[in-house]
N, C-alpha and C positions, 0 to 999 in steps of 0.2 A: 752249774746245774740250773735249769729253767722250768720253772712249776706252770702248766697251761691253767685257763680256766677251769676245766674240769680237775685239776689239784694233781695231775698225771707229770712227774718229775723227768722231764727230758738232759741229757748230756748234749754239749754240742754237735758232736759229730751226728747223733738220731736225728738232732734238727736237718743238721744240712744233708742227711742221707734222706727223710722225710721229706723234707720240703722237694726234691729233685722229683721224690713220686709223682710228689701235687703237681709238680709244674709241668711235666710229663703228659699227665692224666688230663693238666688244661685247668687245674685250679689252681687260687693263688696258693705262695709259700706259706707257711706253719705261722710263722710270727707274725703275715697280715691278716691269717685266719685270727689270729687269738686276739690281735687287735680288734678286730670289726666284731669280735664277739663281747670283748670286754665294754667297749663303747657303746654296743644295743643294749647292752646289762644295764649300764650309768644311765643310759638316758630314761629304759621301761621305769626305772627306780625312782623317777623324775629329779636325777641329782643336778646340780647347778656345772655349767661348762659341761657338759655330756657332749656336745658339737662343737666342731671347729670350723671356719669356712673362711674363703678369700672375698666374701661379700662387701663391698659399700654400704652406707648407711641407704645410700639414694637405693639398690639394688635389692637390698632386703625388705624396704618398704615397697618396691615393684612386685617382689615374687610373694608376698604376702597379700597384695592386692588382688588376683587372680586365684588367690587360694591354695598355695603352695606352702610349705613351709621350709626352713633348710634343715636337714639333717645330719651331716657331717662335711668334712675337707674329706674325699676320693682322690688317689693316685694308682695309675698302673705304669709299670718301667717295663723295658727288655734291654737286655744289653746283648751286643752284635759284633761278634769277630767280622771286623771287611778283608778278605782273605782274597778270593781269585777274582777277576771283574771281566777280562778279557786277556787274552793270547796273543803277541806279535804287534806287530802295528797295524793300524787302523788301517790303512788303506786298501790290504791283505786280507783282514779280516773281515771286509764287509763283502771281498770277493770268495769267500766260504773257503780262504788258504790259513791254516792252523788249526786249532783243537775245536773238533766239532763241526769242521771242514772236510779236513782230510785230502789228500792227493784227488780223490773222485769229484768232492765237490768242488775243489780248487780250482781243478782244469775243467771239468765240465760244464759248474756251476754258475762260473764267472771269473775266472783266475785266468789262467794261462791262453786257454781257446776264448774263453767266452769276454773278456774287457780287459786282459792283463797284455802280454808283449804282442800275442799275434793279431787279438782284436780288435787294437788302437796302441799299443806301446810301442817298442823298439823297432817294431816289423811292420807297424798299420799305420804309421805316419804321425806318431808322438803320445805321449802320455794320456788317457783320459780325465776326467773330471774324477776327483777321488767321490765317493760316495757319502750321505751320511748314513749310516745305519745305528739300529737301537743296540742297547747292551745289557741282554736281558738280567743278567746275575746281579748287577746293578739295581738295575728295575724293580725286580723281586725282593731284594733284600731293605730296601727302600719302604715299599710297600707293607711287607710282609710285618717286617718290625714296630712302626707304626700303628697297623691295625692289632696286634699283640698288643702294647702297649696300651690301646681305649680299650680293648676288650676287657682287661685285667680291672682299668679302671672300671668299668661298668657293672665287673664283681664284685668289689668295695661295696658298689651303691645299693645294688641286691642286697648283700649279707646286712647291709645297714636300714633295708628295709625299703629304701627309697623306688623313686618310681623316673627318675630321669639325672640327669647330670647337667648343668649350666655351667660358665664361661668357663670351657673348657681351655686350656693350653696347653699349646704341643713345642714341646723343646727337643732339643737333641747336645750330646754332651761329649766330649771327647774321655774314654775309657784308657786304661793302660794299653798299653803296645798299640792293636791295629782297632780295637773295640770302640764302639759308639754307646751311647744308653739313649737309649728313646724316652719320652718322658710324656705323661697325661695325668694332668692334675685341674681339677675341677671341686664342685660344690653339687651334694647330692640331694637331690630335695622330694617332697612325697604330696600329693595328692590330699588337702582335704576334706577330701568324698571319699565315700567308699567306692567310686570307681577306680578299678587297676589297671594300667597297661599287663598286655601280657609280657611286655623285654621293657625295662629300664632306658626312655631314651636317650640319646648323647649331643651336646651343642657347646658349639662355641659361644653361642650369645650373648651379653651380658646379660644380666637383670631386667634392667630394663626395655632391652630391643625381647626379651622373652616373653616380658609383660604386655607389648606392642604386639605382636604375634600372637598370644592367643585371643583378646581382645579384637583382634580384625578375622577371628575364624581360624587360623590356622595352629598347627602343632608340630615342633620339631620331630624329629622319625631317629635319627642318627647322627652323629659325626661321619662327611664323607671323604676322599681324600685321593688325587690322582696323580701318578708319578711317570716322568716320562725321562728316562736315559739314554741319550744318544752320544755318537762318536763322529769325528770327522777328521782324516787325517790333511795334515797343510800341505797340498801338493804344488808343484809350481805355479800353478793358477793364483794362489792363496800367498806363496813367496811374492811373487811379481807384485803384486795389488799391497802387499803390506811392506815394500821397500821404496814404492813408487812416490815420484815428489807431488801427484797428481792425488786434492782428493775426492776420493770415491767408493760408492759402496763396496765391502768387502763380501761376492756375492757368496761366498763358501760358508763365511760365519755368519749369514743371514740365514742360509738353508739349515743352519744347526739348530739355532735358538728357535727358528720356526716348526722345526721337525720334534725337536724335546717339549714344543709348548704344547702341538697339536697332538701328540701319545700322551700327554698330563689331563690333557681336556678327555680324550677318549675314554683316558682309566676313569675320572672322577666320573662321566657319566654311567658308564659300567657301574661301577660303585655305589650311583644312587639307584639305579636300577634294580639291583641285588635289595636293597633294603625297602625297595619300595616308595619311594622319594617322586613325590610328583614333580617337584621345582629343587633347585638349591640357592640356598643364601650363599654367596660366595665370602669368605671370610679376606682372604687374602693369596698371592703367588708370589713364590719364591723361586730363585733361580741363581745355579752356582754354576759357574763355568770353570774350569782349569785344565792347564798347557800340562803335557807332560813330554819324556824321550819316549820314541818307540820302544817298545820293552822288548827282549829276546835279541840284543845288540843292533836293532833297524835302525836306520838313517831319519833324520825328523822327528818333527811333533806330532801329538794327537790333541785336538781340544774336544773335551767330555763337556757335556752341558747336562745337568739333571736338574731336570723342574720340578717344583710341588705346588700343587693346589689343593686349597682346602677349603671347608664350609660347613654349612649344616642343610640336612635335605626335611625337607619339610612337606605336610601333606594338610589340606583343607579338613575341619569339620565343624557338624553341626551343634548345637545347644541352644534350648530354650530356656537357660537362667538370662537375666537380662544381669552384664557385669555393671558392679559401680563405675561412675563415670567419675576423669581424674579431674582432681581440686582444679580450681580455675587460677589457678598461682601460679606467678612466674617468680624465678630465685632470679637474687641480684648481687 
């Protein structure tokens, strides 16, 4: 049995049939509510350790400089069955033959008439160039999980009263069976004015590059974030160039990595644009490639490449306080 703040005696199973509500509904579970309530309780009381944070010394005195202060450690998770991604093999699939293709798009599409045997294959004078194409289930589930997971965090920072979230981190973690856990854990900090944002904002920044930033005028907006999943299956273009004694660029697996980087860069600008992000800080790009068998007994490989970019989008403003200016000290 579990007694909430309000003294209300739950069983486990209420919990976890509760919590499915909240999370349903878009708010966090029962036990991070009760958390984030128990901790504004400790801290209005002014008890000691009421906050926790991943702070530096050097970073708490930056965010204290600007007039922030930290208000607790924020985390938001989701955790992600990776279940279907794509159908058949690559080469197939980007000609619209398999699930969500179908015979009509197949042949008409670009399969059979339009780039498969009659169009250039067995009947048009050899194989064509496989394609790369994106793979949206990928994409989305990428994406989707991600932005779930800073959302949740962002609700932490709310319930805790704060007005933004700093150095933010974003991890990913391998779950039982096919599952991932997305992971956003940051430092929730608030405003010593009485001016409020109306939304909580989100950044990767440390301490101190956040202390740089509003000091030169600006203010972060959100954590933003661009994903781009492509396919390309190895066709003989791609056999020949990678058994050859000659070397040379591999132009198939250049059209990959450039086609998954430039749908990452597309989503992340989407992304700041949604939030209203005049610029972004770019944080960092990551990029995973991996070979697999064609699935559904096809011949060959497929190489996936899924990129990530991330950052924080930041927006100019004004103020007429003049900030203190930093000590004239250099550490040694």
């Amino acid at each position: 049995m579990t007694v909430d703040p309000a003294g209300q005696t739950w069983t486990a199973e209420e919990i976890a049939e509760g919590s499915a509500v909240e999370i349903t509904a878009g708010r966090l579970p029962l036990r991070a509510q009760w958390r984030i309530a128990e901790q504004r309780e400790r801290r209005d009381r002014g008890e000691p350790g009421s906050f926790t944070s991943a702070l530096s010394v050097e970073e708490f005195a930056a965010i204290r400089s600007v007039g922030f202060s930290p208000v607790g450690q924020v985390l938001g998770s989701a955790v992600y069955n990776v279940g279907w991604s794509y159908t058949g093999c690559g080469y197939y699939y980007g000609r619209g033959i398999g699930l969500g293709g179908g015979v009509r798009g197949g042949m008409a599409g670009g399969g059979f008439a339009g780039g498969g045997i009659a169009g250039g294959g067995t009947f048009g004078g050899g194989w064509t160039m496989a394609p790369v194409v994106p793979v949206p289930a990928t994409q989305q589930l990428l994406s989707q999980a991600r932005h779930r997971a800073v959302e949740r965090m962002r609700q932490e920072c709310s319930g805790l009263g704060g007005d933004g979230v700093v150095g933010v981190r974003l991890t990913v973690q391998s779950f039982y069976g096919n599952g991932l856990e997305f992971i956003a854990i940051g430092t929730a900090v608030r405003a010593d004015g009485a001016k409020r944002p109306r939304k909580p904002f989100t950044s990767d920044l440390t301490g101190q590059d956040f202390a740089k930033l509003i000091r030169a005028g600006w203010a972060p907006v959100a954590l933003v974030q661009g994903v781009g999943s492509m396919i390309r299956h190895d066709d003989w273009s791609m056999m020949s160039q990678r058994t050859s004694w000659y070397n040379q660029e591999l132009a198939g697996s250049t059209q990959l990595v450039q086609a998954a980087r430039d749908s990452a860069r597309k989503s992340l600008a989407s992304d700041a644009k949604q939030v209203g992000g005049q610029t972004v800080l770019l944080r960092d790009m990551m990029m995973q490639v991996s070979e697999q068998r064609c699935s559904g007994g096809g011949e060959g490989e497929d190489h996936v490449a899924n990129t990530f970019i991330w950052g924080t989008a930041v927006v100019p403003f004004e103020t007429t306080a003049s900030l203190e200016a930093p000590l004239p000290m250099m550490r040694l």
